[in-house]
Structures are given as C-alpha cells and as structure tokens.
N, C-alpha and C positions, 0 to 999 in steps of 0.2 A: 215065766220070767218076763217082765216089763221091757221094754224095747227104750233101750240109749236114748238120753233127750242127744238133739242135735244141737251139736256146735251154735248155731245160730242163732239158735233160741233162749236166749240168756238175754237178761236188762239192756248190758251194755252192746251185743250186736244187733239187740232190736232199735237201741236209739241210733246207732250209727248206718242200718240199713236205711233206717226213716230219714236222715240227714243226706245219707249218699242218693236217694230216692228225688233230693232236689237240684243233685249236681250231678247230675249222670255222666258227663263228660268232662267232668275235673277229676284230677287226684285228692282226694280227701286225706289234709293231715287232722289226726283225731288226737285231742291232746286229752295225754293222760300221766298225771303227773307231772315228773321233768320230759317227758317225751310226747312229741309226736309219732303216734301209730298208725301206718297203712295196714289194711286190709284187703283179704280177695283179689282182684282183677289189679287194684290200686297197687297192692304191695306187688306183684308180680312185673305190671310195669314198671313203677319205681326200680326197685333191689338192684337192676343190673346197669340202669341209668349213673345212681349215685353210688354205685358202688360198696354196697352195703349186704349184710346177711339177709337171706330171706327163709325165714322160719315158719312154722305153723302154732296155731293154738290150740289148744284141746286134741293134742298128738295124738293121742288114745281113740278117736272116735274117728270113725267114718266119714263124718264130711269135715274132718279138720281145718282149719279157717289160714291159708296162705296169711302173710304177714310178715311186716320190715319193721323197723324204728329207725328213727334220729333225736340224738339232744335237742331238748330246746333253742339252748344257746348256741347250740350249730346251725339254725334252721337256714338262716339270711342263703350261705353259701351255698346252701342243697335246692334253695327257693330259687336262687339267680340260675343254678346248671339248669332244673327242670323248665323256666322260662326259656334261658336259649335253644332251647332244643325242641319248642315251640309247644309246651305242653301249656296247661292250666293248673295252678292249686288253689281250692278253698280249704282258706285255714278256718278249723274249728277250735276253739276256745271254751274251756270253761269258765260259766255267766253266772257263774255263782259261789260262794263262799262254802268249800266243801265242810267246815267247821258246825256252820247251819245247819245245815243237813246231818250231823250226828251218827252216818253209818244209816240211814233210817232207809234211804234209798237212794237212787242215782242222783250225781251232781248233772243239772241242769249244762247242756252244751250249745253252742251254735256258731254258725258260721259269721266271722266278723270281716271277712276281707277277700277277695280272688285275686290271686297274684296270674298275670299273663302276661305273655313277652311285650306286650306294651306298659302295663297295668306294675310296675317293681313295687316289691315290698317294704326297700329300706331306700329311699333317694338318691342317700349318702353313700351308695355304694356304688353309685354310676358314676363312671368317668367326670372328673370336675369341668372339661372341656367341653363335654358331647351333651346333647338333648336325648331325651328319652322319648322317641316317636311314636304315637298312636295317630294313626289316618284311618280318615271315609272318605268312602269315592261313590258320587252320584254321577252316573252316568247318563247322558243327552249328549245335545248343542245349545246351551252351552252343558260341559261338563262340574262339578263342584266337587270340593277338594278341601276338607278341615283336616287340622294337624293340632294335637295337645299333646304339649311333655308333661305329664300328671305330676312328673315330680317336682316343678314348679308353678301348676296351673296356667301356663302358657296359650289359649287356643288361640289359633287364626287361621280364615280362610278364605278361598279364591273360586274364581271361576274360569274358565277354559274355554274357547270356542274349537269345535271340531269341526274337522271336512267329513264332504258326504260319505256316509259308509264304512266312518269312521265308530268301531265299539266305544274308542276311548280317546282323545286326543293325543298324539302325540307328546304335547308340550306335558300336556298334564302327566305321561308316563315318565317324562323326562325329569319334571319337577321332583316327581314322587323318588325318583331315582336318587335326584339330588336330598332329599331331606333323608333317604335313608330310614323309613319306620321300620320295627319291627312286629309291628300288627297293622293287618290293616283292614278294616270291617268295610264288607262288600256287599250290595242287595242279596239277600236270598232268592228273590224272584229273577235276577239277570244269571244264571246261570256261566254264561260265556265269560263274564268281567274277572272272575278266578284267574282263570288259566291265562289269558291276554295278561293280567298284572306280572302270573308269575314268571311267564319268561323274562322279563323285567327286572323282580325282583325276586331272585330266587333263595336268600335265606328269610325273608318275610313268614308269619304266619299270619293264615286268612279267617277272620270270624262270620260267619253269614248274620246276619242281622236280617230282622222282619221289618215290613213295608211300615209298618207304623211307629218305627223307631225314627222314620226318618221323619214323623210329621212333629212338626214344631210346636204345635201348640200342647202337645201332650210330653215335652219337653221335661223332665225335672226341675231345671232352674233356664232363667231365663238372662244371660250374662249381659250386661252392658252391652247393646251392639246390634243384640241379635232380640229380634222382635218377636211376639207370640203367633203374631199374623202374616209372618214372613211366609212365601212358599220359593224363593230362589235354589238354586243346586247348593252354594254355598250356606245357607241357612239351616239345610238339610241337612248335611254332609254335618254341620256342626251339632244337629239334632241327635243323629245318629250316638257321636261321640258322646255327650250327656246320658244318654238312656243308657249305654253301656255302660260306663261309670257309675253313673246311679245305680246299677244294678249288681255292681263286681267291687269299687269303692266309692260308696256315696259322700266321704270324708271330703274326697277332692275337688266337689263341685261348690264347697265355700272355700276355697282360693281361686276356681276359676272367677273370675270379678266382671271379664268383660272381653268380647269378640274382637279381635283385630283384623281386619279386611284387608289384603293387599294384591296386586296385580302383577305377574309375571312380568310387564314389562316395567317396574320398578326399579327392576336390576341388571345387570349383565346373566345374560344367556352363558352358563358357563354348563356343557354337557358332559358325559360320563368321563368321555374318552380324554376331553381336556384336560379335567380334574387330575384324572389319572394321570398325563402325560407333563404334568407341569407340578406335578407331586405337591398341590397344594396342602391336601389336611392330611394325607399317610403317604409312605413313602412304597416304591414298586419294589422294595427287596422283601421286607419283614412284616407292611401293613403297619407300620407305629408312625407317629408325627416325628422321630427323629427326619433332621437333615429336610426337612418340610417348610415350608413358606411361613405357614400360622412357628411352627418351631423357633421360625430367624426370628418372627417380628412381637414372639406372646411373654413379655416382661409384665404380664400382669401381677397384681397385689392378691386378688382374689379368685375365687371358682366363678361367682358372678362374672367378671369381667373375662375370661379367658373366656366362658360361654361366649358372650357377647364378640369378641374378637373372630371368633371362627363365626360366627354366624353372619357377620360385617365381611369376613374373607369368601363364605360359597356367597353370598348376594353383593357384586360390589353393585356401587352406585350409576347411574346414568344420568341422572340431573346435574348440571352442572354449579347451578347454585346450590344445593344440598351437597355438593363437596365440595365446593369453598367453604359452606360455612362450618361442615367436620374441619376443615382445614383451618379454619379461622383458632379455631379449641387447639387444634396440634400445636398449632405457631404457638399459644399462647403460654402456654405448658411448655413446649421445648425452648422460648427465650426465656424461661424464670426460672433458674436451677435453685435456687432457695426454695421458691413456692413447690414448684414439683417435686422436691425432693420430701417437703412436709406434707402434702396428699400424699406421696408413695408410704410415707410410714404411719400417715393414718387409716390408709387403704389398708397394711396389715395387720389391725386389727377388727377389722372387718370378715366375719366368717363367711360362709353360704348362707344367706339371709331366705333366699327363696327357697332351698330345699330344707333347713331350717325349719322354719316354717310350714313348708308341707309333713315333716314328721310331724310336729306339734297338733296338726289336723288331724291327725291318726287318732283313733279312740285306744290304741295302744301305746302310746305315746307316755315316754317315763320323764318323772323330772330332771335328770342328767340333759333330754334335749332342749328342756326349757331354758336352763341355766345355760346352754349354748346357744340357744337364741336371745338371752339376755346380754352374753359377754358381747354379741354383736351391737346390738341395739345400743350399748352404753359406750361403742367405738364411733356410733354417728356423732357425736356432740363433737370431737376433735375435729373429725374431716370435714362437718360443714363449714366450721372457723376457717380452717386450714384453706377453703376454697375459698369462704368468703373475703381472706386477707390476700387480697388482690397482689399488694404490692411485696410487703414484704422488706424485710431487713434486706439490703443488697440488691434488691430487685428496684430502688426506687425510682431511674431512668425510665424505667420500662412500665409504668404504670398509667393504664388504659383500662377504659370501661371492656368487662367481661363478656367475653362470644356470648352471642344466644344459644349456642350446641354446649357451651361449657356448662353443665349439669351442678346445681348445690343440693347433695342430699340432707334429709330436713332431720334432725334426730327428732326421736318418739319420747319425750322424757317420762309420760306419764307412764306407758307401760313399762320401759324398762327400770322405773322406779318401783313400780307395784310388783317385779318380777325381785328386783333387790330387796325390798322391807320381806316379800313371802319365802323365799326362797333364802335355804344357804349357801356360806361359799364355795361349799365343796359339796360332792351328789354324789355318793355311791350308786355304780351302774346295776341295774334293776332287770334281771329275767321280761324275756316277752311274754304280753299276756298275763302278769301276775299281779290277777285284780283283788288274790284273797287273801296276798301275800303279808305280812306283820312287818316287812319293811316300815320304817320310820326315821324320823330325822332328819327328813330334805324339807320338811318346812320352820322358818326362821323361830328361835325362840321371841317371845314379845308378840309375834306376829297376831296370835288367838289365844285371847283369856282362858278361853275352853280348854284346850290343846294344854296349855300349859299347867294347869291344874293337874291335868294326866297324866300328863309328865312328870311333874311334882309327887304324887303318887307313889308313883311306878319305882323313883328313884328312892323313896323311903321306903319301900316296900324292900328295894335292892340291895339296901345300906344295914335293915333288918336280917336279910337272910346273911349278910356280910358279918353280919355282929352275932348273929347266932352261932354257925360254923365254929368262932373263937369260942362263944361258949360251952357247947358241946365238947370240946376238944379238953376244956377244963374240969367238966363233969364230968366222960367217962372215961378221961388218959388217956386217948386214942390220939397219937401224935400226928399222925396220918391221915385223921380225918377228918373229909372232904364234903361240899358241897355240891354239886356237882348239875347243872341244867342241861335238857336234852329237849331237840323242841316236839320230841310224840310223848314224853314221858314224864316232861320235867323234870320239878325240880326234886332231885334227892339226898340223902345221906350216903355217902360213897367209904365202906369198911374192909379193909385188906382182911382175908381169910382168917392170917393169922392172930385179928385181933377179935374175932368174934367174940369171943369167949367174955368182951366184955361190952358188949352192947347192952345196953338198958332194956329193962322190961315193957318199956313205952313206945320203943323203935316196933314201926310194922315193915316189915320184910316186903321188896315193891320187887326187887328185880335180881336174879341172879349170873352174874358174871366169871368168867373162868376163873379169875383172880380174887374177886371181890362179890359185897354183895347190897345193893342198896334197899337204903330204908326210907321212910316217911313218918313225921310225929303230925299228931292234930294240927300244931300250932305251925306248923310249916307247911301243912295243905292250904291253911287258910291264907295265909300269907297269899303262899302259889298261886290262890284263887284272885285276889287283891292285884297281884301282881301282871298275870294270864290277864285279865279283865280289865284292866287300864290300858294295858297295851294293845290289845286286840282292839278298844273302844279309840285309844289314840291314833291307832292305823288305820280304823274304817277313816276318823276325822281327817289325818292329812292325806286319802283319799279324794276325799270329799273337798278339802281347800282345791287339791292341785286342781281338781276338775271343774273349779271357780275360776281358775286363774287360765287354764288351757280354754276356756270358752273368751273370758275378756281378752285374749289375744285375736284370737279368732273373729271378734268383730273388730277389732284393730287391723286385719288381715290387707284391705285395700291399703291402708297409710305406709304396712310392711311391705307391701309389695311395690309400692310408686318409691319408697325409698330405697328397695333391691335395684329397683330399676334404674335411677341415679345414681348408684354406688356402680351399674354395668359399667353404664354409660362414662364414667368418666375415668373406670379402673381401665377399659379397654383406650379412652384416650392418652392420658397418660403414660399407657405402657407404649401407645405408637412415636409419641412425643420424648420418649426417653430412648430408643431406639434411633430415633433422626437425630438425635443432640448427640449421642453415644459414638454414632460411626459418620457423624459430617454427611448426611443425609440433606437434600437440595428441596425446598417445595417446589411440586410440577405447577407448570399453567397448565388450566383443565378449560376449554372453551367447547363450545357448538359446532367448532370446526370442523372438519375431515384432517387436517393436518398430523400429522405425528413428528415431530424432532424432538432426537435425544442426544445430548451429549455430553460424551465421556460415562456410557453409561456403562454399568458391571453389575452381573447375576449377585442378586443378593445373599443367596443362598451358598455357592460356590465361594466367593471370596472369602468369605471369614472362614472356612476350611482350610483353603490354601494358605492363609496364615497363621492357622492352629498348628497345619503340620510344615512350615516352614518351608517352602515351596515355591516355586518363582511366581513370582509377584502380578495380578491380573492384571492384565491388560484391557483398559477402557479401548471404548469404539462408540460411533457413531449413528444414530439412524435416521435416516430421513424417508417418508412415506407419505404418498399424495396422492389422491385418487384424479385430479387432472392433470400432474405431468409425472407424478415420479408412482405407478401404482404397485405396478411388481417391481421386485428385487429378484434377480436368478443368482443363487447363492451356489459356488462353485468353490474346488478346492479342495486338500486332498484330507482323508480322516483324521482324526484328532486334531486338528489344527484351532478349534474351537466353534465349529458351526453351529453345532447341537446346543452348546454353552449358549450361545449368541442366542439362537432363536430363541430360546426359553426365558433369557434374562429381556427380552424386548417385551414378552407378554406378562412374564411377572413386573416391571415397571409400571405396563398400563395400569394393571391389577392393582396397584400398591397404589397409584395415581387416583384410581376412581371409587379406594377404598377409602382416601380422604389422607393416605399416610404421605409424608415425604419420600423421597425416591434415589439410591443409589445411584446419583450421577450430577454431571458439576451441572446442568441444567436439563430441563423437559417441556416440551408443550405438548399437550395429550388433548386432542380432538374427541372428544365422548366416543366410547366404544359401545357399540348395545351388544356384541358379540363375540368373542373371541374363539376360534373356532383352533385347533390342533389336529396334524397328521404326523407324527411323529413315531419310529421306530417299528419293529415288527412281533409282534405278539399274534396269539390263533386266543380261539374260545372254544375248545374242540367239544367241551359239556354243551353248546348250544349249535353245535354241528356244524362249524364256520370254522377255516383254514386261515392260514397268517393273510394271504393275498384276499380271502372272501372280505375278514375284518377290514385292511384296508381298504378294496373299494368300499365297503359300505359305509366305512365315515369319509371318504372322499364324496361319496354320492349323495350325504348327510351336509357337508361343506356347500357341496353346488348346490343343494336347493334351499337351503336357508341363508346365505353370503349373502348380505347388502352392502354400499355405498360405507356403512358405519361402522361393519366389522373390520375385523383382524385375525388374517390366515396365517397362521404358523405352517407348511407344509415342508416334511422331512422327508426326500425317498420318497416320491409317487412312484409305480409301475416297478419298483424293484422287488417283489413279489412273484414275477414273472419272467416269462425270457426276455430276452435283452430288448430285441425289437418290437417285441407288444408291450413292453414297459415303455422302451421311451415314444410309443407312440399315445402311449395314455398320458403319459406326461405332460408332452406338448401339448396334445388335445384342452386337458385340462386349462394350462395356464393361457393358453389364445379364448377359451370358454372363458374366463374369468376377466379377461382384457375385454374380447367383445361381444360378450351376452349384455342386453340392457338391462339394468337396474337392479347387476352387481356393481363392478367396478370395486370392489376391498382391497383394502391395503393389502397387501401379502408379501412374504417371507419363503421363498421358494428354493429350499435347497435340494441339491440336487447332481448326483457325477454324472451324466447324461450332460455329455460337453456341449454336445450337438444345439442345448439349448440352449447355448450363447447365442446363437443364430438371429432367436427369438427378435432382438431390439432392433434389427433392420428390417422388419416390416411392420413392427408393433411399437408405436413411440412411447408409450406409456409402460415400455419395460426396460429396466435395465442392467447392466450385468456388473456383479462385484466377488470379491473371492477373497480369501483369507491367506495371505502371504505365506510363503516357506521359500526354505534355500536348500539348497544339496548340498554336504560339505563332507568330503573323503567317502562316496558310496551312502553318506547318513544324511537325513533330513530334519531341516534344524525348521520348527514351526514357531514363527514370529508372533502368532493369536493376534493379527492387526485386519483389519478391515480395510480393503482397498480398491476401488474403481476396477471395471475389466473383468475377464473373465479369466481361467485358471487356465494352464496348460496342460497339465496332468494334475494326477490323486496321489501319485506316490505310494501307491496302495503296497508293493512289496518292501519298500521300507517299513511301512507301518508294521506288515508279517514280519519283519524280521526283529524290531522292537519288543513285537506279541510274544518271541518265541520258539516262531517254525523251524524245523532242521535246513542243515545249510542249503543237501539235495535237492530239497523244494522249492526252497527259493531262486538256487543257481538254474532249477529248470524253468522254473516263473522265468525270469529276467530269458532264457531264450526264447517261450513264448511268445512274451509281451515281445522282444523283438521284431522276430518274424511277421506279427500281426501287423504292429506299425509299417513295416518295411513291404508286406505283399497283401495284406487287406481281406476281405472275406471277397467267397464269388455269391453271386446273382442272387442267391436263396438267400443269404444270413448267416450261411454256416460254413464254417473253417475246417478245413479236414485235415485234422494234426496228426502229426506221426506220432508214432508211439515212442516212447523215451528209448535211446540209444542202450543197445546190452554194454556195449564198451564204448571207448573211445577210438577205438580200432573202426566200430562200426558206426560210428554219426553220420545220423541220418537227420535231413532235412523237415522243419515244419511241417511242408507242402513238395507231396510227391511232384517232381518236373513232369509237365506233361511230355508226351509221343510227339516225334514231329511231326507240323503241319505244312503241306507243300503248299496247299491253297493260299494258307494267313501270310506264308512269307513271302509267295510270288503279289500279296495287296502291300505286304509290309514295305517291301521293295520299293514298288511303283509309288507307292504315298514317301519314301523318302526322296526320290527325283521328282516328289511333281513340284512346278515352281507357284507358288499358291498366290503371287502377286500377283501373277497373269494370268490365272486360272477366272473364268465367268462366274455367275452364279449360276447360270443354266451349264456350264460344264463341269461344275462341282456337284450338284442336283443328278446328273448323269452318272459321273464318276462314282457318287456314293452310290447310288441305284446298281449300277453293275459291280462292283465290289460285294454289295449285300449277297447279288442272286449268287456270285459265286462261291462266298463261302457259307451259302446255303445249302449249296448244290450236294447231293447224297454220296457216297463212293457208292460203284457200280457193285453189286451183290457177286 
C-alpha cells in the first residue's frame, strides 16, 4: 500500500511555502478567491489575535496544514489589529487573470505590499487628525532622527547633539516621544539602541535594519534635499527609511518628493509630562481630544488642515517674526467675515488631497479613489478665487495687500479635467486586488473609441438575448420562460419542471436545479460567446485606461502635494481665525523679551464648558512675570479656589500666543518662550518601577536642569509626595535654586499650601506672594476665583472635605485636630502625638497628653517672670541663661 502524499505537497502549498520562504517573519495573507488564507505557524498566530476559526486542511492526513481565513472585503480592519499589535503582513495577490489560465494550472501569485505598524494599508483609515509615524534613529554625537507618515509622503529630519556617554541623546529621546511613531527602525549592529528607546516608548515596535540601509548612495530614490553623497546622521536616518519602503511599499517613494530638514530648537520644548498635564492633544480621563486644547481651537474644513493644526499645537513657534507673520494671516482672516466665511466653504469641499493621493499610488488602487481624488482637485478652482478676492462684498474698508503666510492654493485644472472627460460620475466600489475582475463602467462613455465599440457590442449582444427569451417564450408556450446569466455558467434557458414536457428538441440540457432545469441552443452559445468576449476584452481595456490615468496623476504627484500643502496651511489658519472672531479672542504682543503680561486672562478650555453647563461665570485674572523683578509667583490659597485652572490657563495662553493664534484675554504681551516646563498633580508609573513622589522628583529634577532665563515653570505641589517636613524642605530648596542658581532665573508659577513659603520674598526680592481670594460664611467657604497680592492664611481644606462629602464625625474630628495643632504646635522632631478619638463625651480626651510636673521648668519659669529685663546686662543675661540651661539639664538622682 503506497504511503499518503503529505499535506504539503500539492501546487498550491508548494507555491505558498516558496512565497512564505521570502517573508519568514510576516504573516502571509494568501489570497484565494474572495479570501485571504493563513497557513501553519501564520494561521495559529493570527486565529486567536483576530478572533477567527482556526481549522485545518486536508483533515484526514497526518500532517494536516493549521489554517484561518478572512473576507477580502474585511481585510483593512483585520490589517489595522494585526499592525497595532505590532506584527507584519505581506499581502499576496493574484497577478494574474485566473480566466487565462483555463484550470491548466496555478494562478500565478505574489506579494504586492507589507503592511507594518508604521507601513498602513488604507491611509484613509487613520485618524484625520494624527500622522502615521515611521522613525530611524542613527546613533553618535551628533545623533539623526528621520520621521515619514507614508500615508502622506511626509519625510523630515533632524540631528541631536549628545553628552559624553550618552547611547542616545536625550533631546532626541524626547522628540521621538513627542512625534509618537509606531515603528521605529534601529541599526542591527547597536544592539543596546532597542531597549534604551524602549523604555521610552513602549507601545512602539522595533525593526532592526542592516548597516547598508543606512548608506545613502544605495538609497532607492533620492528625494529633493537629500543628496547621493551625503553621509550626515540625518541623511542616514532618512536612507534608512527609503530602503525600508522600498522594500515593504515601494509605491510610496513617488510621493515622497523631497527631505524636510528641521532643528529642535525651531520650536518650543514641550516634553512628555507637559503635554500630558496641560492636556493638549488627549485628555487624562479617556486618552480622546475631547475637552483638549487642539479640541477648543480645531474648526478646521479639512483632514488636511486639522493634521496641520496639531502639528502647529506639539511644535509651537519661537521666532518672533514667524509669529507675527502666522499672525499677520489670522488678523486677516478674522477681520473679513465675508472673505472667511467663503474660504470656509470652499475649504469643504476639499477632501484629504494628501492621503488621497497616496491611495491612488497604490498599485491597488480602484477607481472609486480616483474620482475622490478628482472631486477634490475640481474644489481648488473656488478656494483659490475665494483667497484671491481679497476684499470682498462687505469687506471693502478693510482691503489690504495679502500676508505673506496667507497661502493661495493653485487649482490643477488639467488633471482634474482629464480625471472628468475619463472617469464617470458615479464609481461603484471595487474589491481589493481585483485585477481579473469583469468590473466595468467607471470609464466615461466617448472617452475611447475602442472601448466604446465594446461596449456597443456587448449591448447588442444583450438586447439579442433580450429579444430571444420573448421569442422562445412564443415558440414553445413556456410562459415562465427565463433567461437567466450566471457568472461560472452563464448564460442560460431557465425551465420550471412542470413544463418540461415541452421543451424543443433543440434545447441542450446545461444544468439541473431542484425546481428547474437549464438549457442552452447553438445560437445562444454563440451570442454568450460574442457577449463573454467583449466584456472580458472591454474590462482588460478600462483596466488598462485607469492604469493611464493613475500614472499621469502620479507625475502630477508634486503639483498635488504643494497644493495639499496650501489647502493645510490656510484650513488650519482659518480655523484659528474663526475661533478669535468667534469668542472675542485679543492678539498677543509676541516680542524677544523676557516679559509675560496678561490681562483679564481665562483657560480657554474651561470657560466655554462652564457656559455649556451654565455655571457661574469665569473669572478673568491677571499675570505678570519678570525674570528681573517680579520672577516667582508663590501661589497660595485654599483648594478649588482655581489655582490649578490659573496655572494651566497662563501656559496654554503662551502656547496659543507662539502658535501664532489670538488669546483668551482683553490683552497679552508674551516674551518668546523656548520652554515650557509643568509639575502639576500626582500620578506613579508603577510599569517602569517609579512611585507618585519618584515621578515627581524626576520632572522636578528634569525642570532644574534644563530651566533658562526664557522658560516657563508651571509648578503644582512640589514635596507633597512626602512628609510634611521633607516636602516643604524640597520646596523651598527648589524655589531659592531657581531664584539663585545662574543662568536660570524662569519665570515661574509656584503653587503651593506650604504657608511657610510666603516667607520666601523677605530675603528673595525677585519673589513674590499672591493667593486666590475666599470668604468663610456660616461655617461654608465662599471661593471668589480672584487673584490677589499677599499670601493666604489658610486652605480651608475641611471645608473643601465637607463639600467633597465626608461624614460629619470626620470632619467634627478634623476641626478638633486642626485646633489643637494651631493652638499647641508640634514638638522638636516634627511630630504631634494625638490622642486617640474620645469613646464618649463622658471621656474627652485632649490632642496632647499634659505632661507630669516639672519642679525644675517651674522654679526657671518663676524666676524668668520676676526678673526685670530692663535692668538686666548682657553679661547677666549670658549668665542667667547659662545657669537655667545646666539646671534643667541636670538628671533626677537614680
């Protein structure tokens, strides 16, 4: 007896081992049919990822072949889980016309794309807001650092200078933090640069890359920027990124066009902790942009532009002429409500031009995205009018030559004309990957003499078997009968059982049905044949157009992209400009100073909440900050009162100030900030083995070494992490280091219930104390949210518990604490030895046990109240204290 062929040994697992044999470390989707099929190792990891069956093949044999599916038309959602969760897939596709092939033998397959968590397969399905991050990190002194979102061909990159002994620079860890990639390709030969990134960034995934990815001249494409004979870290770093691309989607390297170079200190220093504590781009409950900064100020028209707005919010500006002259565009925009209001609604008809476009780069690429890339292209002609009519019906006082930042996108009339004469108005959406597919009909009639002949054809062919059907029906009395197209079987005669009995002698019996039973005559094969044969020849054709028409985009690709770029640029201005007009928003003065004055300012965030839910009403305040006479603020005063509000609304002003926007307050003069530093609230990282108090010293420790002259310290609650007295001795320490270390001197915002540092401004002139008003009224504290000179006298802190909540007993025992304390103080060590809470009232018991009598203290206490201290020397006071010390030194006799 001959021994079982194995499982594996069949056509189709020898093509797919020889395919998987070049992607050893992807999941291979193996497309067959409507499905993509894992295999082996593949399907076993998949199945329980996406949540799918996992079956086998050839169940009956011994080495049985593990195995999953997915729809085709599902694939996008199953592609995006397996990327976040930092896998790889090479999609396989059939590259050939299974028709061709005849049954004779396998359709020809191969891999046409790798999707990786940097790498997306559909553009369109990433957040309209967010970039889709791919980084390379060269590491030295200096260090290099490229960043491409593939899904708009974005690249640019930077260089880092590190200190000795340094793996990786800081700044640069920090950067990387802020852009947030989800891949990011690290030498194979530095071994250590892994693990350093990933404490860092730990939902990242890491691709090792070889030493000759990074050399430039072996580049795939050489973008505008980046030179063949470059060897800098940045040039690398950008090498690196192409060869991968090239290698996983080489589609994407004709939209990257050209290198963007920029330098860290281009922008504000905004780091993890800030970001986070000033909830610019997500919020600390849920992680969404609700109740967020980008949230208050993103009235954008487009994806384009809202991209562009968050990417203007994590980098604001430091140049003070490059935000005047964003600011020049806002003004211009927010004083012409006619003109603005005609850019805003020709802004939405403007799609995603730049992810647009990168589908259309895809070799997968159907015409439904063409004709979405068209509807946009035919929205430029309105909005570069719309910009370029300056003035405007109603606007005509205010007419002035246009900012240099105010952007005119250029409409492309030739392509989106040759996208309208090819294309129709309407595009049925088309399967992924379906090259062999009989689809028809998305290219325009007229468009191709060819084409239309075919078509001509096909429809007399169709109008024949139309007018046949009737006839038959009149030859053999078969009231019921049907023509009926199938697309494995075609076309046939379709006869209800019960009329068999009168089928012609001419009908050939094709197929039998439970009910019915179809037939086929000569003259309707050939038809079929006539019919089958035009359309099959019409479909390779408007294959063959689109793939005319998807290339002449594509060298259109720079003109698309510089006009994406104009449509960002002025969606996102617009939307700041409509925003300032909206809510009586003030322009800041932005100078080279060190100054900060604000007034009447208010959290931009906050306010319009309190008036959604109707609420009393915000209370503006003032700030003023100077690094030579007014540098700290000691912020005092009791909780809720609005100090946390306060600090936050003063760094989101600067932020809104040097992002070129207007500012929530009746004026502002904003001194160029290069930094804005936060210490705000108490949070742990307990995943990276750090406590609530380790977290804060470390961004206080983070504060002190990087503060200069030009930042902005928000500080909330230093030392309150710990006990009372090693906090507020960190506190102080802190804020006197910040007064007199050279070449800080930073503004700073120092709050803080540690009363003790009111103290601060009588030895420290460059500090001063201010507190946020309340009243006491019947036992309640009434909190006025006003900003006031001086320092606070209490927190109020069990009112606030009793606001929060707490049971009465708590509180009535709080308030006898807090008595006692204020009235008898702690002894020598720091610590208060409290009684225990009374069993009754029968039994109340004091705070602080009374001590035993002392005969010694009281025979000093005595004598110190008769002595007459006017008459008293210095040498007999010198004395007197000397002998009073040894005596209630003196030991009791044992």
């Amino acid at each position: 007896m001959s021994k079982a062929k194995s499982a594996l040994d069949t056509p189709m697992m020898r093509q797919f081992l020889a395919i998987k044999a070049r992607y050893p470390q992807e999941i291979l989707f193996y497309r067959m049919g409507d499905f993509y099929e894992m295999f082996l190792k593949d399907a076993e990891i998949a199945a329980p990822l996406l949540d799918i069956a996992l079956t086998t093949r050839d169940k009956n044999k011994e080495d049985a072949v593990p195995m999953c599916g997915i729809p085709v038309h599902a694939a996008e959602q199953h592609l995006a889980k397996l990327a976040s969760k930092g896998y790889r897939v090479a999609i396989c596709e059939q590259v050939e016309d299974a028709r061709s092939v005849g049954g004779k033998r396998l359709v020809k397959r191969d891999v046409v794309e790798v999707v990786t968590p940097g790498l997306s397969s559909d553009p369109q399905s990433i957040e309209a807001s967010r970039e889709l991050c791919l980084a390379a990190v060269v590491p030295g002194n200096p260090a290099g650092l490229a960043v491409l979102d593939a899904s708009t061909g974005d690249l640019r990159a930077t260089e880092v200078a590190a200190d000795s002994g340094e793996t990786l620079p800081a700044a640069l860890c920090e950067e990387l933090v802020r852009l947030g990639p989800r891949e990011v390709l690290v030498p194979a030969d530095r071994p250590e640069v892994e693990p350093a990134l990933a404490r860092e960034l730990p939902d990242a995934a890491f691709s090792p890359c070889e030493p000759v990815d990074y050399e430039v001249a072996q580049a795939p494409a050489h973008p505008e920027g980046l030179e063949a004979d470059a060897e800098d870290p940045a040039s690398r770093a950008a090498a690196a990124l192409l060869h991968y691309v090239g290698r996983h989607q080489p589609f994407v390297l004709g939209q990257t066009s050209r290198l963007r170079r920029y330098a860290l200190t281009d922008a504000m220093v905004l780091d993890e902790a800030t970001r986070a504590h000033l909830e610019l781009l997500q919020n600390s409950e849920d992680g969404t942009r609700a109740r967020t900064l980008l949230d208050r100020i993103d009235e954008t028209r487009t994806p384009l532009g809202a991209r562009r707005l968050a990417r203007w919010l994590a980098y604001p500006l430091v140049n003070a002429e490059r935000i005047r002259a964003r600011q020049d565009a806002v003004a211009f925009l927010a004083d012409r409500d006619r003109l603005r209001g005609r850019v805003r609604d020709a802004l939405a008809g403007v799609r995603d031009l730049e992810r647009l476009l990168s589908k259309v780069a895809r070799p997968g690429a159907t015409p439904r995205d063409a004709v979405a890339l068209r509807a946009s292209l035919e929205a430029l002609p309105a909005l570069e009018a719309a910009v370029s009519d300056t003035a405007g019906e109603g606007d005509a006082l205010l007419e002035g030559e246009r900012p240099a930042a105010l952007p005119v996108p250029r409409a492309l009339p030739e392509v989106a004309g040759l996208l309208r004469s090819a294309l129709a108005d309407e595009v049925a959406p088309l399967p992924r990957g379906s090259r062999g597919a009989l689809e028809t009909g998305y290219i325009r009639d007229g468009y191709r003499a060819e084409l239309d002949g075919l078509r001509g054809g096909v429809h007399k062919g169709r109008d024949w078997i139309a007018g046949h059907e009737a006839a038959e029906r009149d030859r053999t009395g078969i009231a019921n009968l049907k023509i009926r197209f199938h697309p494995v079987h075609g076309y046939s005669i379709e006869v209800t059982k019960t009329n068999l009995d009168r089928v012609p002698d001419d009908y050939e019996r094709k197929q039998t049905l439970a009910n019915a039973e179809r037939f086929t005559t000569p003259a309707l094969r050939e038809i079929e044949q006539e019919v089958r044969g035009g359309t099959e020849r019409a479909a390779a054709l408007e294959r063959e157009l689109f793939e005319e028409l998807r290339q002449t985009v594509l060298v259109a690709s720079d003109e698309i992209g510089r006009a994406a770029d104009a449509v960002a640029e002025l969606d996102a201005l617009a939307s700041l400009a409509e925003v300032a007009r909206r809510d009586g928003w003030t322009r800041p003065e932005v100078d080279e100073t060190t100054q900060l004055e604000i007034h009447g300012g208010r959290h931009p965030v906050i306010e319009p909440l309190l008036v959604a839910r109707g609420d009393e009403a915000f209370v503006p305040n003032d700030t003023e900050l100077d690094p030579e006479t007014r540098q700290i603020v000691v912020l005092t005063g009791p909780n809720m009162s609005g100090k946390s509000t306060y600090l936050r609304q003063v760094a989101l002003i600067v932020l809104l100030a040097q992002l070129g926007s207007y500012v929530p307050a009746e004026s502002a003069r904003i001194g160029v900030v290069d930094r804005v530093f936060t210490r705000v609230g108490a949070s742990d990282r307990l995943a990276r083995g750090e406590s609530t108090f380790m977290v804060e010293m470390r961004e206080t420790a983070e504060i002190l070494a990087h503060a200069s002259p030009r930042s902005l310290l928000i500080l909330d609650e230093i030392g309150r992490g710990t006990s009372t007295y090693d906090g507020l001795s960190i506190a102080w320490a802190v804020a006197e280091y910040l007064h007199d270390a050279p070449g800080v001197g930073a503004r700073t915002l120092f709050a803080t219930h540690y009363h003790e540092l009111t103290d601060l401004p009588a030895s420290h002139p460059r500090v001063v104390n201010a507190h946020f008003a309340a009243r006491e009224w019947n036992d309640e504290v009434v909190f006025l949210r006003r900003l006031v000179e001086g320092g606070a006298s209490r927190s109020y802190g069990i009112q606030v518990a009793r606001l929060a909540g707490l049971p009465g007993r708590v509180l009535e025992r709080a308030r006898e604490i807090l008595g006692q304390l204020e009235s008898t103080g702690v002894e020598n060590s720091g610590r208060a030895r409290l009684a225990p809470e009374p069993k009754s009232a029968d039994a109340q018991l004091g705070l602080f046990q009374e001590a035993a009598p002392d005969p010694k203290a009281d025979a000093v206490l005595e004598e110190l109240r008769a002595l007459a201290v006017d008459e008293t020397t210095p040498v007999e006071a010198l004395t007197l204290l000397a002998r009073w010390r040894e005596q209630l030194s003196e030991e009791e006799p044992s």
